[in-house]
C-alpha positions in Angstrom: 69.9 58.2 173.1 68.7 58.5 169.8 70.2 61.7 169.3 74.1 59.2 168.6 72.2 58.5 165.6 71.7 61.5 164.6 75.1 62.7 165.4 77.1 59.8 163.9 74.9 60.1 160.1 75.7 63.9 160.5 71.7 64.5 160.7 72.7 67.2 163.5 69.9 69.8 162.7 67.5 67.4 163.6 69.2 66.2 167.2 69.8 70.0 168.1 66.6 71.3 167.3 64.8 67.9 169.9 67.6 68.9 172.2 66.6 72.7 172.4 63.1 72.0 173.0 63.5 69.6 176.0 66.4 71.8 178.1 64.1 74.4 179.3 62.4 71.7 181.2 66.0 70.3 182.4 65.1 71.5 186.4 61.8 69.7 186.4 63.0 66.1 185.6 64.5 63.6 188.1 68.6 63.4 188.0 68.6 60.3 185.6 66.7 61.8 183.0 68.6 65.3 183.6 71.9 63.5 183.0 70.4 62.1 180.0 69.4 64.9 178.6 72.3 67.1 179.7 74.5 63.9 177.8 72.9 64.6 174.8 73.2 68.1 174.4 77.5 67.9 175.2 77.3 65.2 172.3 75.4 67.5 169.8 77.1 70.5 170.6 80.3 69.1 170.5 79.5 68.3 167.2 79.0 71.4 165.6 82.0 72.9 167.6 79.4 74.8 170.2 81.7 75.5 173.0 79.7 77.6 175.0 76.5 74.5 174.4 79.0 72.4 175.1 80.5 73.7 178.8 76.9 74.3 179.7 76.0 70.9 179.1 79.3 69.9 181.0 78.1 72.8 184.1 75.0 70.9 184.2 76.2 67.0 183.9 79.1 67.4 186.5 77.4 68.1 189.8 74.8 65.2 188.5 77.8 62.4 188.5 76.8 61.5 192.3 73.0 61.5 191.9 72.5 59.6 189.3 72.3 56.0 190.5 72.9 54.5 187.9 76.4 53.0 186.8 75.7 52.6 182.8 74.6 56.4 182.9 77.5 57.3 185.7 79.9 55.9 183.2 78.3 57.8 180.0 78.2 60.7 182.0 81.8 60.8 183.4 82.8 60.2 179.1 81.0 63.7 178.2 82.3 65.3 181.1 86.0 64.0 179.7 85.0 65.2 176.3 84.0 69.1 177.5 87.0 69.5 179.6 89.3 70.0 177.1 87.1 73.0 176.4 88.6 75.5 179.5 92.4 73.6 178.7 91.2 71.0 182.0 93.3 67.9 180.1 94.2 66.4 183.6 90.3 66.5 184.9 89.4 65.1 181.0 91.5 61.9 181.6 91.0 61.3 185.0 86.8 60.8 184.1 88.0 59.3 181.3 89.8 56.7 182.8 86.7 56.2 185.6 84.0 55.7 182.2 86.5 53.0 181.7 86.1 50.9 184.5 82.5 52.3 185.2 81.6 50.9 181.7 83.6 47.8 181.9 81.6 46.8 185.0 78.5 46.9 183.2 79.8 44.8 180.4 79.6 47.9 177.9 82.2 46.8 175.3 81.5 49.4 172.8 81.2 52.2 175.2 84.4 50.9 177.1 86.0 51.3 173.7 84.5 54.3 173.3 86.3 55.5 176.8 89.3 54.1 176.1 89.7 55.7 172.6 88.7 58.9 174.8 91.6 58.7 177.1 94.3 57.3 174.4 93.3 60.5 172.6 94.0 63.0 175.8 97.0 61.4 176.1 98.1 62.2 172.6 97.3 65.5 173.1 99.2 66.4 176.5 102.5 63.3 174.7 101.9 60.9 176.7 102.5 58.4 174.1 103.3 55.4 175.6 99.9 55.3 177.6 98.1 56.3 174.5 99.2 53.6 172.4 98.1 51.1 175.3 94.9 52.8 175.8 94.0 53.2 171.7 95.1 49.3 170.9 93.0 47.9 173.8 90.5 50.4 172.4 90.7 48.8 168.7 90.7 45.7 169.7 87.5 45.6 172.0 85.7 47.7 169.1 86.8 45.0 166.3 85.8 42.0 168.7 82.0 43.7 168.6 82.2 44.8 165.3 82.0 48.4 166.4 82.5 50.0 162.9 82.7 53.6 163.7 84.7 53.1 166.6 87.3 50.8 165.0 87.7 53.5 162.5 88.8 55.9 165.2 90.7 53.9 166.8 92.6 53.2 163.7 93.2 56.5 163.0 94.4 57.8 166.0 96.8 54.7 166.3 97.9 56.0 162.7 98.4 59.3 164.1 100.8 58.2 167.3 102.5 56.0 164.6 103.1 59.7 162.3 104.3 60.8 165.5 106.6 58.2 167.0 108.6 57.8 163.6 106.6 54.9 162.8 106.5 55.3 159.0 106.1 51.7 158.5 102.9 51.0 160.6 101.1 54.8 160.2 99.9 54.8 156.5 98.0 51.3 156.8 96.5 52.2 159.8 95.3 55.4 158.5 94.4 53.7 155.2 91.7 51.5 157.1 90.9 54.2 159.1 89.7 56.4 155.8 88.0 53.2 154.1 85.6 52.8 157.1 85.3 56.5 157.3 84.2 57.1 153.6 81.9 53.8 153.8 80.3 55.7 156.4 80.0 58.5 154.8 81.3 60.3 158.2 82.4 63.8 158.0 84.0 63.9 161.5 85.9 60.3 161.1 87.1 61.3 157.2 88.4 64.9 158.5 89.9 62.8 161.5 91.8 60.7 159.2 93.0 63.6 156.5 94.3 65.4 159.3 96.1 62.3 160.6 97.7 61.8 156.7 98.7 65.5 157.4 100.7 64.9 160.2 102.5 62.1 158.6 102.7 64.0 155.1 104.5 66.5 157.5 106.6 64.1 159.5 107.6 62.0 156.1 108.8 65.7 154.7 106.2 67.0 152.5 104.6 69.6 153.7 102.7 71.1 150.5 100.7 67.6 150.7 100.1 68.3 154.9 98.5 72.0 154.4 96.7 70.5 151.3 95.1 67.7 153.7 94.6 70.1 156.7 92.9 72.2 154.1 90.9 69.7 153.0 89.7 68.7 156.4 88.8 72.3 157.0 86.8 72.2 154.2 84.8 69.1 154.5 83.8 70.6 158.1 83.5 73.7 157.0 80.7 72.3 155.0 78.8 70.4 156.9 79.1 72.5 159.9 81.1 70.5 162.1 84.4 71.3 164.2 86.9 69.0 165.4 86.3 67.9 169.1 88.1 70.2 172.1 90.2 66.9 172.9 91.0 66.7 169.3 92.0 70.3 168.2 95.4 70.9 170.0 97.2 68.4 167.7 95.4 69.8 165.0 96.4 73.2 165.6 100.2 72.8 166.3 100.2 70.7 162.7 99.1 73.5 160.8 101.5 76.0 162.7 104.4 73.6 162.1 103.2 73.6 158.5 103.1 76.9 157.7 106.3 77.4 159.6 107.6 74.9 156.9 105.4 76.5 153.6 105.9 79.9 154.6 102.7 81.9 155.0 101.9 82.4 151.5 102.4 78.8 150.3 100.8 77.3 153.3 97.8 79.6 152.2 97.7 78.4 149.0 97.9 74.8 149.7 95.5 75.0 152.2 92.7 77.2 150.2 93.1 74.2 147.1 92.7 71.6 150.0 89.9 73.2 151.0 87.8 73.0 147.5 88.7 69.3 147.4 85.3 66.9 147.7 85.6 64.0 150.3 86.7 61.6 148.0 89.7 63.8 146.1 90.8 64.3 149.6 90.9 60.7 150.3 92.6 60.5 147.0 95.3 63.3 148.2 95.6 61.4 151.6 96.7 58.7 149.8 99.0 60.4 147.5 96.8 60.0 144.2 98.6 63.1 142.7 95.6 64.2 140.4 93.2 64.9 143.2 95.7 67.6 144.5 96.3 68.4 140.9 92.6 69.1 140.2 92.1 71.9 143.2 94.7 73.7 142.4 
């Protein structure tokens, strides 16, 4: 799965075009290799916020999840087929595989790929409020992905622990988190982790009563993706979207504009600054 490489050091041009080149030859291979490939393509176009790559890939994983023979790959599989779901608003079917990768990875003894599914389903469950499950699902999560040094996924962990901790009333416990969510995101130099974590800071910007900082972040986050060509996840984007309605409920339309145009001229580390409440990156895109 060289293509996770790719992905996670946004070199996405490079996995897509591979990807394009083997799927016309999908029907000829055996089921393993299928789900494989079929894998691949959901992760990539996912990515790049192809919905319609994305629920193909998932139309041409699902019926595979019986054939494959193969628990690692059943287990991989049912975690893509969670991440597409949320494409046609199919939250319940996204946690239910979700919670099978779980305990289909923990039987092989996959502890960054269980961390990986567990992050997955803590995440659904922020999106449809089921907090308390969340936060059990997302601190197992961190804590697996810290015991195996799991760098990325500690960082998204983090982040979305941050983010139940914005929305619980949490103020105490959401900025640290959040804070070593965005150092491991910048050290990676990830576009889809650092957007993760701005976004995040906007909620609890929002939730701690500014709401001028919130549209700046979401702007920012915008931005950065807009840039490298990315789109937040399906299982990602409903929290994302009611934040900037609420904001711009709170701004008003035209200042909610403006906020969130300067956001989105701000480079990644003036937005890391802004998340952290350094006023002079906000000051500078204005």
């Amino acid at each position: 799965m060289l293509a996770v490489f790719w992905t996670l050091r946004d070199h996405l041009a490079e996995a897509r075009s591979w990807i394009g080149q083997l799927l016309p030859t999908a029907d000829s291979l055996d089921p393993r290799s299928r789900a494989e490939l079929q894998w691949t393509a959901a992760l990539t176009a996912l990515e790049v916020g192809d919905d319609d790559a994305a629920v193909a890939a998932h139309q041409g994983l699902a019926p595979l999840l019986d054939e494959i023979g193969d628990a690692y790959l059943d287990g991989m599989s049912h975690l893509a087929v969670a991440w597409t779901s949320p494409i046609v608003e199919d939250f319940d079917g996204a946690l239910e595989r979700a919670l099978e990768a779980v305990e289909l990875l923990r039987g092989e003894d996959e502890p960054f790929w269980t961390a990986v599914a567990l992050t997955t389903a803590g995440t659904i469950e922020l999106s449809v409020s089921r907090y308390d499950d969340a936060l059990g699902h997302l601190t197992a999560a961190r804590d697996l992905s810290e015991q195996v040094d799991g760098t990325w996924q500690t960082a998204f962990s983090r982040a979305q622990l941050g983010l139940l901790a914005a929305l619980q009333g949490r103020f105490d416990d959401a900025p640290a988190l959040l804070d070593d969510a965005l150092t491991l995101a910048l050290a990676l130099r990830s576009t889809p982790l650092t957007t993760l974590c701005l976004s995040a800071f906007g909620r609890l910007a929002l939730a701690e009563g500014d709401a001028e900082r919130a549209a700046l972040l979401a702007g920012a986050a915008d931005g950065l993706r807009r840039r490298a060509g990315v789109r937040p996840w399906p299982m990602l984007r409903r929290p994302e979207a009611e934040l900037v309605t609420q904001v711009r409920e709170a701004l008003g339309a035209e200042a909610f504009d403006q906020s969130f145009a300067a956001g989105g001229r701000l480079g990644r580390r003036e937005a890391a600054g802004a998340a952290r409440g350094v006023r002079g990156a906000a000051a500078r895109a204005a």
